[in-house]
Rosetta silent file (secondary structure, phi, psi, omega in degrees, C-alpha in Angstrom):
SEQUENCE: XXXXXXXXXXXXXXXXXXXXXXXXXXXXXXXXXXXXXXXXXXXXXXXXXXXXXXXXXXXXXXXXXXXXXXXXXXXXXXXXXXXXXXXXXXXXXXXXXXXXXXXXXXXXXXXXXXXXXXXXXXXXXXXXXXXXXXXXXXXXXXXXXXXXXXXXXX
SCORE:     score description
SCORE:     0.000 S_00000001
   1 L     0.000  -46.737  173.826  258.638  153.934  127.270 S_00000001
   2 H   -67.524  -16.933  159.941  255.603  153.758  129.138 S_00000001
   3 H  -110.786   32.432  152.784  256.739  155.506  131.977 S_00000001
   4 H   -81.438  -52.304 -167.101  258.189  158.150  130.341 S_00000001
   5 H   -52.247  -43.889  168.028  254.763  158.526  128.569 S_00000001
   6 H   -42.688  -36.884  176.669  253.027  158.148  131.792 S_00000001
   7 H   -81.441  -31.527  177.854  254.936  161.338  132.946 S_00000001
   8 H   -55.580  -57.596 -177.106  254.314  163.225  129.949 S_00000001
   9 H   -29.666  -70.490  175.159  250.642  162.307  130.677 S_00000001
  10 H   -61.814  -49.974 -177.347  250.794  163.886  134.176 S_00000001
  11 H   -63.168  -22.511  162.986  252.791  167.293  133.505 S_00000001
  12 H   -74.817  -20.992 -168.699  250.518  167.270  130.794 S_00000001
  13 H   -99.191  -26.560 -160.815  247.429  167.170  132.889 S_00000001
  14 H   -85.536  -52.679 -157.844  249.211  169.507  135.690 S_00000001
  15 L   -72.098  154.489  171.112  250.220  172.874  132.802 S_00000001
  16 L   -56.784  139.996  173.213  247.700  175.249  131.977 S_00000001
  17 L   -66.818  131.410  168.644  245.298  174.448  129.281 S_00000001
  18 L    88.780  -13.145  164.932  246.316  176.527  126.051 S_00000001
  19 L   -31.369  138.788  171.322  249.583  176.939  127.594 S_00000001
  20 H   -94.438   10.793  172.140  252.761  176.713  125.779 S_00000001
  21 H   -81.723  -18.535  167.529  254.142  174.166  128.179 S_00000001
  22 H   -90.899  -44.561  161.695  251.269  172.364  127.620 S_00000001
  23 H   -42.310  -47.401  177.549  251.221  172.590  123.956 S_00000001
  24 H   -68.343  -40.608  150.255  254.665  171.094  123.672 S_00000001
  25 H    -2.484  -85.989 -127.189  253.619  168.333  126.664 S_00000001
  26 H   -73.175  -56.740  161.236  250.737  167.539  124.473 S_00000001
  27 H   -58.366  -19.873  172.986  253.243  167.016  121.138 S_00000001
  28 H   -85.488  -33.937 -178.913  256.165  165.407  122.698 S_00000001
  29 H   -81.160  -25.522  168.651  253.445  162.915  123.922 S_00000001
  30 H   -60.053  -35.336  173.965  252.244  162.627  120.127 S_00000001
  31 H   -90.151  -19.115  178.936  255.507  161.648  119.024 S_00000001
  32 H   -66.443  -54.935 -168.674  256.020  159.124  121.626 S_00000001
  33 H   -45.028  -70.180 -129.685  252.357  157.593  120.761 S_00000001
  34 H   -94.302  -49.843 -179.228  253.230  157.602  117.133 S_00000001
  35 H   -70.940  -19.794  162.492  256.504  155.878  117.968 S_00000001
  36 H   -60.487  -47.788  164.975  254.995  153.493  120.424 S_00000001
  37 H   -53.540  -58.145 -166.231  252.781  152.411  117.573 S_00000001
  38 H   -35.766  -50.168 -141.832  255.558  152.080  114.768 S_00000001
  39 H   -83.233  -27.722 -172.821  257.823  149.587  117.225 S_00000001
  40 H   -56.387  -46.056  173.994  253.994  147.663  118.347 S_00000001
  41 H   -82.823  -14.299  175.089  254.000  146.726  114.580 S_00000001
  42 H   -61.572  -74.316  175.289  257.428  146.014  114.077 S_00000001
  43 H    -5.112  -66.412  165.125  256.823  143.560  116.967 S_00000001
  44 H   -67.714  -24.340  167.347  253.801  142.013  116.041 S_00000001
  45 H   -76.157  -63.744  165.607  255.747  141.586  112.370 S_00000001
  46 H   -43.127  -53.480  157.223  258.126  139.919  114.106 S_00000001
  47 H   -53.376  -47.093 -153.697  255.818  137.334  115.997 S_00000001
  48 H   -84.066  -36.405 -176.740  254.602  136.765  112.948 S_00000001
  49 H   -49.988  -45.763 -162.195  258.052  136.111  111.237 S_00000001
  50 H  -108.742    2.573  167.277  258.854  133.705  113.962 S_00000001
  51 H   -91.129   -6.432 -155.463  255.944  131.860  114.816 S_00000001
  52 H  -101.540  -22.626   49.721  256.135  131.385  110.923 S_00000001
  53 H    76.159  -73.619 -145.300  259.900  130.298  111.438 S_00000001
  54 H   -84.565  -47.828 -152.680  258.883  128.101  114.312 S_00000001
  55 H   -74.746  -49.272 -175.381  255.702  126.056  112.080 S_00000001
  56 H   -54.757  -67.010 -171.316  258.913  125.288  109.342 S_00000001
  57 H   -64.690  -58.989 -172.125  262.008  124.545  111.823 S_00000001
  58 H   -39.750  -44.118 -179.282  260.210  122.606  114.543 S_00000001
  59 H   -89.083  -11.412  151.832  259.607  119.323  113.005 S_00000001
  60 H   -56.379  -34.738 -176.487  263.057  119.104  111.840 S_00000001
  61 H   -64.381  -27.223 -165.856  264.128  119.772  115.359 S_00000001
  62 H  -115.011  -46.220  167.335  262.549  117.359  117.168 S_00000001
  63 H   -33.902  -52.032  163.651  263.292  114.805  114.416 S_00000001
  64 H   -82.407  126.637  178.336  266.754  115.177  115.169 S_00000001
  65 H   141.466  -47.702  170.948  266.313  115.451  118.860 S_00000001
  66 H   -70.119  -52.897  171.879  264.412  112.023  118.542 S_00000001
  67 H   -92.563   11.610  154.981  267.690  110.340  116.598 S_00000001
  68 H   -80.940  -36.910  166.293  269.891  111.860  119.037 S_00000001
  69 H   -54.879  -49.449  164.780  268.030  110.108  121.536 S_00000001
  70 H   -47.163  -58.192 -164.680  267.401  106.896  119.551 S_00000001
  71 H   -63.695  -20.581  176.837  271.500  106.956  118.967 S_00000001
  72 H   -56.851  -59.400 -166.006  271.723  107.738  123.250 S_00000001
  73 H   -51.979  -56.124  177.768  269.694  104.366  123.720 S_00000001
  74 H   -72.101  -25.294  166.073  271.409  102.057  121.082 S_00000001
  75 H  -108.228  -19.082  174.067  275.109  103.074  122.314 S_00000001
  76 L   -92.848   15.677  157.117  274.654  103.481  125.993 S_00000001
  77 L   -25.047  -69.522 -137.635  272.428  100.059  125.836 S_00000001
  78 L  -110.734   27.507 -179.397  275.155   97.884  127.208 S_00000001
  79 H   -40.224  -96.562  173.524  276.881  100.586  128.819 S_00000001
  80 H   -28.369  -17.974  152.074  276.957   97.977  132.021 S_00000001
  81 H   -80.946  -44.346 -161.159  278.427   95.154  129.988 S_00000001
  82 H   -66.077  -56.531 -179.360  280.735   97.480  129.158 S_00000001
  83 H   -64.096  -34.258  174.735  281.779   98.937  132.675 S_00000001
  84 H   -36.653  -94.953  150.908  281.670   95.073  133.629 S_00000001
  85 H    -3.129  -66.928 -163.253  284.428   94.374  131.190 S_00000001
  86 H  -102.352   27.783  140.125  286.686   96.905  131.859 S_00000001
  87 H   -88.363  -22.419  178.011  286.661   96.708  135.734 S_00000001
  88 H   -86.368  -32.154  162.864  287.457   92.737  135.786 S_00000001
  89 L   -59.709  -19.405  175.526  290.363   93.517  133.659 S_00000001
  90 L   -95.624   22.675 -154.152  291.689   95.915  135.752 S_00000001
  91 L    -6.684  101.654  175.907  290.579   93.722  138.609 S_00000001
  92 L  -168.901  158.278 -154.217  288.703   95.946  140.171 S_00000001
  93 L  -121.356  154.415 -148.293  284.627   95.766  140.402 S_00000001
  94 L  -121.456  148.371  160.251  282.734   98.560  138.682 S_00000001
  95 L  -154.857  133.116 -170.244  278.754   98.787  139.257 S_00000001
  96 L  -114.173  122.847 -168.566  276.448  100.702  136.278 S_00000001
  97 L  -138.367  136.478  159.794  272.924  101.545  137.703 S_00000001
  98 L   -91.360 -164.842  174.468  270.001  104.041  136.311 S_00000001
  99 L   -90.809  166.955  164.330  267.914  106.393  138.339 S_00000001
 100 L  -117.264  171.034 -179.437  264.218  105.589  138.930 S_00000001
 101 L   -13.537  -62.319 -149.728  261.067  108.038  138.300 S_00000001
 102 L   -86.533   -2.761  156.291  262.026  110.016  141.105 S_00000001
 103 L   107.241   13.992 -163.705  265.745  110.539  139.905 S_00000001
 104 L  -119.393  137.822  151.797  267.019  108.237  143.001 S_00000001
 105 L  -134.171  160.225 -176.784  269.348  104.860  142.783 S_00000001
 106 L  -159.177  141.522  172.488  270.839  102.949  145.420 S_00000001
 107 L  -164.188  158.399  172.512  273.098  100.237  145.819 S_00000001
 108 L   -82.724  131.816 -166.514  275.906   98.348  148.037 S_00000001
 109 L  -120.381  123.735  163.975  279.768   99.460  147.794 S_00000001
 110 L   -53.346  155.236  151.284  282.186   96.896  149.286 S_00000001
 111 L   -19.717  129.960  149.581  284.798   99.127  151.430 S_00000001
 112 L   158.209 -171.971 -176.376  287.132  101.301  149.280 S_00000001
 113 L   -90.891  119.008  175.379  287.679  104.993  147.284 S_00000001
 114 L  -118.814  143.091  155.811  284.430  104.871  144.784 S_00000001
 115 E  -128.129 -171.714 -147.332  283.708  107.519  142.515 S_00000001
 116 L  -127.154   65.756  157.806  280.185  108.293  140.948 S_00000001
 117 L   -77.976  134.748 -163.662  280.084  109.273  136.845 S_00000001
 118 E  -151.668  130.141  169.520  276.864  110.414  135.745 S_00000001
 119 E  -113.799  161.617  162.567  275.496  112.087  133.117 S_00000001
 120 E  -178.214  139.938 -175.293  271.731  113.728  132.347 S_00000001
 121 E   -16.558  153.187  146.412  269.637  115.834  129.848 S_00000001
 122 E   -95.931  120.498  161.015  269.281  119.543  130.974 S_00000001
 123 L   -33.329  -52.597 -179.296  265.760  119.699  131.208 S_00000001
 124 L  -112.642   41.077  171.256  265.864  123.336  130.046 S_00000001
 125 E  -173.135  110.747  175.649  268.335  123.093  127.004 S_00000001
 126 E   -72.481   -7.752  178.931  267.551  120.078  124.817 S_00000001
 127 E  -110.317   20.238  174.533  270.932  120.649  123.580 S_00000001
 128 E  -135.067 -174.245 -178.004  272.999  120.568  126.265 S_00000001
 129 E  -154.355  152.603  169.736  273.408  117.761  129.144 S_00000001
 130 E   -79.311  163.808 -137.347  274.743  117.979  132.851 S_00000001
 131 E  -178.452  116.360  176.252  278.071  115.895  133.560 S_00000001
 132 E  -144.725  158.804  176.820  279.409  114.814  136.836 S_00000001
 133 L  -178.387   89.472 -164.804  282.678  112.745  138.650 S_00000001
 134 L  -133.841  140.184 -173.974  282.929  112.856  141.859 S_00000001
 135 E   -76.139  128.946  168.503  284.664  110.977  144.513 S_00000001
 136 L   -97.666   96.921  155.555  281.834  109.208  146.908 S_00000001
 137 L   -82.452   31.421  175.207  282.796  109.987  150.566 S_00000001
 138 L  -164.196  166.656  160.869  279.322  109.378  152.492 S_00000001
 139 L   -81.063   17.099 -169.341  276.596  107.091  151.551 S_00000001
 140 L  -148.815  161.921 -136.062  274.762  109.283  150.049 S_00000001
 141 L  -164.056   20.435 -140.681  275.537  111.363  146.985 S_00000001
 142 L   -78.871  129.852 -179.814  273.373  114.441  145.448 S_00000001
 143 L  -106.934  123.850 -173.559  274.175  115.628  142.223 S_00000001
 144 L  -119.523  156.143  169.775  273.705  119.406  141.954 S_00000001
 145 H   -73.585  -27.236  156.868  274.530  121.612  139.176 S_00000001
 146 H   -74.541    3.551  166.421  277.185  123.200  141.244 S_00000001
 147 H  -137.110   31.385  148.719  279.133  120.163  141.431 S_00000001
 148 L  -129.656 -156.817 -158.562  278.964  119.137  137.785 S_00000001
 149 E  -117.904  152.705  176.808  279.897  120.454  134.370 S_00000001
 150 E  -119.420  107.884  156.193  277.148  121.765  131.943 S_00000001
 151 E  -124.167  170.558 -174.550  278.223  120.830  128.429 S_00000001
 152 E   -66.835  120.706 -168.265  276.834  120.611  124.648 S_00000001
 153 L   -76.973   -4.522  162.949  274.976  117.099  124.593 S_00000001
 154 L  -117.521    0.000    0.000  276.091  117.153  120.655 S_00000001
């Protein structure tokens, strides 16, 4: 819209004053202005709707966001008791690790076909989570979003 108005502006500035190419210029740019306004308050009505929206819904949101997290903590506690468990029945040896600050873990794999399950938050959708299983061939591992699954963390 603005750079249609912006052209109206110039061809308006270019026609002869008193003109009737200018008169119409000068009214076609009147109705945009008047329509520019109307949609600035619908806008600004809206921000208002939805910051007003935002002040209700937000502390429910994060309430629940907080006992999905609480409920993350309390069942994948013993997640490594768990993995424990079911690799000596299957004799076969399992090892359950977190990340540190910096998102890095490391540890020693006897000889053999390992794979690497991993899950984590998406940082920019509290409601979804990143997902990975992948076979480790090297000694080193990076988990990228192109070689896991993005799915809904509820």
């Amino acid at each position: 819209m603005t750079r249609r108005r912006d052209s109206l502006v110039r061809r308006g500035a270019a026609a002869a004053a008193g003109s009737p190419a200018a008169a119409e210029l000068a009214a076609r740019l009147g109705a945009l202005d008047d329509s520019l306004a109307r949609q600035q308050r619908e806008v600004e009505r809206a921000r208002t709707l939805l910051s007003a929206a935002r002040d209700t819904l937000w502390p429910r949101m994060e309430r629940l966001r907080a006992d999905a997290r609480s409920w993350e903590a309390s069942t994948y506690a013993g997640y490594d008791t768990i993995v424990r468990g079911l690799t000596h029945d299957r004799l076969q040896e399992g090892v359950a690790d977190t990340t540190d600050a910096a998102g890095w873990t490391s540890f020693w794999l006897r000889p053999g076909r390992w794979w690497v399950t991993a899950r984590s938050p998406d940082p920019q959708d509290p409601n979804a989570e990143w997902y990975w299983n992948l076979p480790l061939a090297r000694d080193t591992l990076l988990l990228r979003p192109a070689t896991g699954r993005h799915l809904p963390r509820y």
